[in-house]
C-alpha positions in Angstrom: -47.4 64.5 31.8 -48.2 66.5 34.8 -49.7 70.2 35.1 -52.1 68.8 32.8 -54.8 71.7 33.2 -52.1 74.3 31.8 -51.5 71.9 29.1 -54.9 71.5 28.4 -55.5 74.9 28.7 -53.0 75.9 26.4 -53.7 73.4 23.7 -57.0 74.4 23.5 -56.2 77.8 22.8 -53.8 77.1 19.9 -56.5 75.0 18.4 -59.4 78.2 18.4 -59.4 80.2 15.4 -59.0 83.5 17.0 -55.4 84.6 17.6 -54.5 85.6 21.5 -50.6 85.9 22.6 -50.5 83.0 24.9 -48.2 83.9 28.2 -47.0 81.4 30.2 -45.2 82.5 33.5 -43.8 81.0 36.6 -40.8 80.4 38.9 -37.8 79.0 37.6 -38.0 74.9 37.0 -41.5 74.3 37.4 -42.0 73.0 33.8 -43.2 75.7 31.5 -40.8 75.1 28.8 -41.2 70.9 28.8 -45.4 71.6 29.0 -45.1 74.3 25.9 -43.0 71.5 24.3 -45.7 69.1 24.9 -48.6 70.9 23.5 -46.2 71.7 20.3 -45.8 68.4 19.6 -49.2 67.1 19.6 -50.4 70.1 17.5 -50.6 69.5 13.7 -49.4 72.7 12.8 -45.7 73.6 12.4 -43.9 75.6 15.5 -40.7 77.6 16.1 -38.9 77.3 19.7 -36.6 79.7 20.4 -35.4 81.2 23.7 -33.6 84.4 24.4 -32.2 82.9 27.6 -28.6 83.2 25.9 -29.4 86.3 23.7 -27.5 89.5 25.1 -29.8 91.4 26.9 -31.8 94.0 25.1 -31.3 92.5 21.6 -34.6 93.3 19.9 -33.5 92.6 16.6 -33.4 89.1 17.2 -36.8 89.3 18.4 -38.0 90.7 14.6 -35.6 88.2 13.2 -37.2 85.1 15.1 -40.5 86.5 13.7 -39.2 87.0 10.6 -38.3 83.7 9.9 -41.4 82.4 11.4 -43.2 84.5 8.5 -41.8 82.9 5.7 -42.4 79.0 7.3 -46.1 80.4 7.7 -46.7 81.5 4.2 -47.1 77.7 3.0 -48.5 76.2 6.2 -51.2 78.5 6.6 -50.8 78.2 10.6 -48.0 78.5 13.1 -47.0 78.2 16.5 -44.1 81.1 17.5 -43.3 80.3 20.9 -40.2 82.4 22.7 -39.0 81.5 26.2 -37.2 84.4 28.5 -38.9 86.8 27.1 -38.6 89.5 29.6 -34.6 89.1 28.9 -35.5 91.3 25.9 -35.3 95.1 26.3 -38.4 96.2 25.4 -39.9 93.2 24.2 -43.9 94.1 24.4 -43.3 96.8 22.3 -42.0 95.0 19.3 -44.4 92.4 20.1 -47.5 94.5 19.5 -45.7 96.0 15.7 -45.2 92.8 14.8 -48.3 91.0 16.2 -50.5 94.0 14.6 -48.9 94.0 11.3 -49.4 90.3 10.9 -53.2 91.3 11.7 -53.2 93.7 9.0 -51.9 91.5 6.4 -54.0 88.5 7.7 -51.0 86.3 8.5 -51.5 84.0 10.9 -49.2 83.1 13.3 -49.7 82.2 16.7 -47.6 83.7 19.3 -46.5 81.7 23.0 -44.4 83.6 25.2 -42.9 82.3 28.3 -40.9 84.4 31.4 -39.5 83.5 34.6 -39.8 87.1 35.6 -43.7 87.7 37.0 -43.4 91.5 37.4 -41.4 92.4 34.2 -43.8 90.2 32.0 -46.8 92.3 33.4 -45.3 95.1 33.0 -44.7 94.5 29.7 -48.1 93.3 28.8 -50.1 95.9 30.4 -47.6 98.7 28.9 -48.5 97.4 25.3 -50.4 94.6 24.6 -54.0 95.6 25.8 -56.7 93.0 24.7 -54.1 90.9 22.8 -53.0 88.8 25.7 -54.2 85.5 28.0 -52.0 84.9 30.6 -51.5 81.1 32.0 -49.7 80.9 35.5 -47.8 78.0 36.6 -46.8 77.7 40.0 -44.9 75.1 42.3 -46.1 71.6 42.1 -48.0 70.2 44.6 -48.1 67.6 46.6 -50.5 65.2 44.2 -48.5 66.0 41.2 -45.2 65.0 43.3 -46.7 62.2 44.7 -47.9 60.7 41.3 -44.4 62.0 39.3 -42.0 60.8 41.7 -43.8 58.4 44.8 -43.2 61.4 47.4 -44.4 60.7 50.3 -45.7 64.0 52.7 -42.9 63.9 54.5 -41.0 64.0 51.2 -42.9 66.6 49.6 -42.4 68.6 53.2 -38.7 68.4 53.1 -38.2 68.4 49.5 -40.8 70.7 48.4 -42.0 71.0 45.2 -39.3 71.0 42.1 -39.4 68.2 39.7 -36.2 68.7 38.7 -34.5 67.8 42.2 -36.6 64.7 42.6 -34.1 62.4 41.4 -31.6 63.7 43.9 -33.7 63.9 47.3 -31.9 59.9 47.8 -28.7 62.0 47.6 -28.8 64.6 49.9 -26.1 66.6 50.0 -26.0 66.5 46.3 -29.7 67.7 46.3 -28.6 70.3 48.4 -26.4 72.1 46.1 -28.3 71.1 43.4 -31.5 73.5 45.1 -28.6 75.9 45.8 -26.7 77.1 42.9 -29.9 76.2 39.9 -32.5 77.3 41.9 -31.7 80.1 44.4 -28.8 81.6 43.2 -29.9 81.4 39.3 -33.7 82.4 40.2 -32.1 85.6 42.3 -29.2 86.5 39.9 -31.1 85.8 36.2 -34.5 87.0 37.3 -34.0 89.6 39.5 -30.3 90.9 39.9 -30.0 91.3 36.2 -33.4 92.6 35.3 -34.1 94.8 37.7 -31.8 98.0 39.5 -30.9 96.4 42.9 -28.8 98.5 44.9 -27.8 96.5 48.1 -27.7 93.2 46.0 -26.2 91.7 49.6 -29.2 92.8 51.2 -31.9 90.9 49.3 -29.5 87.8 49.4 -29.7 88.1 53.5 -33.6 89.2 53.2 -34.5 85.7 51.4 -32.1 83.9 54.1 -34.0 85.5 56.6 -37.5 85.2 55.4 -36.6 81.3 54.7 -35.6 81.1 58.4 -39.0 82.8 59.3 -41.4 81.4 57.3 -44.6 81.0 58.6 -43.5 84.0 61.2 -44.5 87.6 61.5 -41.8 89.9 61.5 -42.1 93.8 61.4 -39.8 95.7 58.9 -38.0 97.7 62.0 -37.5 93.7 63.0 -35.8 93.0 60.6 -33.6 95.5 59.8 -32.5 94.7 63.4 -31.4 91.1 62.1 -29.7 92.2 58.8 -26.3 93.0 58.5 -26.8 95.7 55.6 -29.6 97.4 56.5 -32.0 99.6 54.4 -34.7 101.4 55.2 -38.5 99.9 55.3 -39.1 100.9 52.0 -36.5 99.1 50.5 -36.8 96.0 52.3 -40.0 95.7 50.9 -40.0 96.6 47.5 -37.0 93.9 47.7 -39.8 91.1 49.5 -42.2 92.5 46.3 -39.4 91.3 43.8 -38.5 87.8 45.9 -42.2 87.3 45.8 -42.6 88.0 41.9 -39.5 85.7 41.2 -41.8 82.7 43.0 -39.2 82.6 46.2 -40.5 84.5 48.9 -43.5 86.3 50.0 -45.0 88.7 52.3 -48.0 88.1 53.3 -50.4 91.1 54.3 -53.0 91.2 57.3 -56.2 90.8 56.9 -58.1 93.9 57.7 -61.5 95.9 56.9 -59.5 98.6 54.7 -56.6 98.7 52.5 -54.7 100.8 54.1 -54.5 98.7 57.4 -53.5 96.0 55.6 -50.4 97.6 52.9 -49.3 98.4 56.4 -49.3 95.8 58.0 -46.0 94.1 59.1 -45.6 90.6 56.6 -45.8 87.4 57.3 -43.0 85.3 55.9 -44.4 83.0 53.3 -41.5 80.8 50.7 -43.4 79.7 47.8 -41.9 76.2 48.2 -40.7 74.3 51.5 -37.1 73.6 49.8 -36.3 76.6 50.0 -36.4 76.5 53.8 -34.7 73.0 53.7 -31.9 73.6 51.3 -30.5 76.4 54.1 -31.0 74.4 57.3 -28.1 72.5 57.0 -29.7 69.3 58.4 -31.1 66.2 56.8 -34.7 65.3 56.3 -34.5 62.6 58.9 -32.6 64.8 61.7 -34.7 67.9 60.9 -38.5 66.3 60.9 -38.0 64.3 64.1 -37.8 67.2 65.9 -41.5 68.7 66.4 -41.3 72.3 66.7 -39.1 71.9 63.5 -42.0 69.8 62.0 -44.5 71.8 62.8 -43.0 75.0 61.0 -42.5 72.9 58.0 -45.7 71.6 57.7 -47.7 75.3 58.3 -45.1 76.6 55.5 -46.0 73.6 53.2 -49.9 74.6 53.6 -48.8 78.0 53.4 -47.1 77.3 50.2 -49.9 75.6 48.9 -52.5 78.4 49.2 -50.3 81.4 48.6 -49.7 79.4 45.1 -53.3 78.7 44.5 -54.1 82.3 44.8 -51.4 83.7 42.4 -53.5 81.5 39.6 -57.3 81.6 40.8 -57.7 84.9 41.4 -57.9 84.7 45.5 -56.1 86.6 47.7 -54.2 85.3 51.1 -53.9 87.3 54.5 -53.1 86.2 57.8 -55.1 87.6 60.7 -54.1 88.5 64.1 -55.5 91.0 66.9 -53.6 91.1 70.1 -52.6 87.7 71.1 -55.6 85.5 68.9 -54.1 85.0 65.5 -55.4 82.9 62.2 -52.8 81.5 60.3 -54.5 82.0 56.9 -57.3 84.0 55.2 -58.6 83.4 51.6 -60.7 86.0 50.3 -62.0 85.6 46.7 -65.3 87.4 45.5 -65.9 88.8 49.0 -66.2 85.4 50.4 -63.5 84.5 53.2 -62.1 81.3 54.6 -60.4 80.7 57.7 -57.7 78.6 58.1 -56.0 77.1 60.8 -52.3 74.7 60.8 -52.2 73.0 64.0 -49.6 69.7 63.3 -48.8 69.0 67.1 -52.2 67.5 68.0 -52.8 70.8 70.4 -56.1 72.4 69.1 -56.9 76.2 69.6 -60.0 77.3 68.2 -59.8 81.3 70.7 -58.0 82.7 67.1 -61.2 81.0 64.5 -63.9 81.8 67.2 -62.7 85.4 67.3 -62.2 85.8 63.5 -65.4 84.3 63.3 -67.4 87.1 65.4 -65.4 89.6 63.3 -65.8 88.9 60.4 -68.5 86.0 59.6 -66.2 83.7 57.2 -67.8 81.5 55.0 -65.9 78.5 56.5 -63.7 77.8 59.1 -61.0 75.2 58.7 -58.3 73.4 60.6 -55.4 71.8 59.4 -53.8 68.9 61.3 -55.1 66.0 63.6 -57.7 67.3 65.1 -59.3 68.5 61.6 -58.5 67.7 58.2 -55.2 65.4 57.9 -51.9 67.5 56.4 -52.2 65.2 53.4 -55.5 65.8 52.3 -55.9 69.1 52.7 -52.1 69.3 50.6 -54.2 67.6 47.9 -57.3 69.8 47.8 -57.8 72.3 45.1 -58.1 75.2 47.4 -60.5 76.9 45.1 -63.0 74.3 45.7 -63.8 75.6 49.0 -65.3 78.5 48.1 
């Protein structure tokens, strides 16, 4: 049973007396359905499962029938569990949510509510549109190297390559078959089903050759004028970033701000290509994990995206933000900020340490640590299976 502190989390929850909506949200195939399974199973309650995933979009009257019948199975249980997966695939779910959630209230019927969404952006919207004080939200991201290495033996170089999917990791022995596997269930599904048909997309060609792109960059800093120099069906800046907003939402892509001493410095910024999991660099390389790692420079870009990874998915669930820093030619490859607090840190995998980016920083800004990543500092491994929290 792995992502056991969301499954703890959760359980405890559904055990309190007090009645929250429970929202569990994430990228595609990280587990939120199996661990909401989990915790329904051990419960001594009765529970519902139901997903909309095949439910024509914007169908709420399934919605109030699925609650419906969870009504009458509550009457003589006394307790139960209502938990609905793809939520967001339902046209204005949150609002039938909150009529049905507050008439239950009224009546004093209680029935506990679990929703679950691939899609970040239109499950926030929704909440904070309607459901004001009657939500917690639980975040699952990408798993990381610990929880791959005790689900499935993965070596670093293996979680480097392969990434974080449980779902792949009985095909990484096959790798062409991996391959597609990453291709057509993960990419394509998480860009057409969570973004394509969810959300207006004009140039949907565009976004397609923005993730290729940013995948190819990662761990790069590439201006918006850039990069619609290096895409075939250009848009303007403002498009090509509310597109990197929506790769970033869907747990594929992100941009990655600079850190600065104002907001406005840093919204404008040009991003730093961050994926929110190496296989998705690996899966469009076209190379095997054997060819591709003995080459350094290769190597190297892997192993800063995998750390890259690793923070830019701690922040999304522990309230930290992530910048990168650079002034002229002296750069920091990552900045966490969390309660005003900032932390340095520095990926240097090819044994050649530079400290002119920290020691700069450092004058700047006054971080509360400074840290470098590689052999000269903290081994790739350990650092990969820190709880970057803890270092505040």
């Amino acid at each position: 049973m792995f992502q056991r502190v969301h499954y703890q989390t959760l359980a405890n929850r559904l055990q309190e007396p007090r009645r929250f909506i429970q929202v569990i949200t994430g990228p595609r195939q990280v587990g939120k359905t199996t661990m909401v399974n989990q915790v329904a199973a051990n419960l001594k309650v009765p529970h519902l499962f139901v997903s909309a995933d095949s439910v024509a979009v914007g169908n709420g009257v399934w919605l109030q029938q699925q609650w419906e019948y969870a009504r009458l199975k509550q009457e003589p249980t006394l307790e139960f569990v209502l938990i609905i997966d793809e939520i967001q695939k339902i046209d204005q779910w949150s609002e039938t949510v909150k009529l049905m959630w507050d008439e239950d209230t009224r009546t004093g019927l209680n029935i506990k509510l679990v929703l679950l969404g691939s899609s970040r952006l239109l499950i926030q919207q929704g909440l904070t549109e309607s459901l004001a004080g009657r939500f917690e939200v639980i975040y699952m991201g990408h798993w990381n190297f610990s929880e791959m290495q005790e689900g499935f033996n993965f070596s670093l170089d293996d979680f480097i390559w392969f990434g974080g999917y449980p779902g792949s990791a009985s095909f990484i022995h096959e790798e062409n078959r991996w391959n597609e596997y990453m291709l057509h269930s993960i990419i394509e599904s998480s860009i057409s089903r969570d973004i394509l048909m969810l959300t207006r997309i004009d140039k949907p060609a565009l976004m397609k050759q923005l993730f290729e792109l940013g995948c190819l960059y990662s761990g790069q800093i590439l201006s918006y004028t850039k990069m619609i120099g290096q895409l075939q069906d250009a848009g303007n800046t403002t498009t090509l970033s509310h597109y990197l907003q929506l790769l970033h939402t869907a747990g594929l892509l992100g941009g990655i701000e600079k850190f600065a001493g104002d907001i406005i410095r840093k919204r404008s910024s040009s991003p730093k290509f961050q994926v929110h999991n190496t296989a998705l660099m690996s899966a469009q390389m076209g190379q095997h994990k054997k060819q591709a790692l003995s080459d350094k420079a290769a190597r190297g870009r892997m192993v800063e995206s995998a750390v890259g990874a690793h923070l830019l998915n701690s922040s999304l669930s522990r309230n930290m933000n992530l910048y990168y820093w650079r002034e002229n030619i002296l750069e920091v490859d990552f900045i966490l900020e969390k309660n005003g607090e900032l932390i340095a840190v520095e990926v240097k995998s090819n044994g050649v340490a530079e400290f002119r980016g920290l020691e700069a920083f450092k004058k700047m800004y006054g971080p509360k640590k400074m840290i470098l990543v590689g052999e000269k500092g903290i081994p790739v491994h350990e650092f990969l299976e820190l709880n970057p929290n803890d270092l505040f």
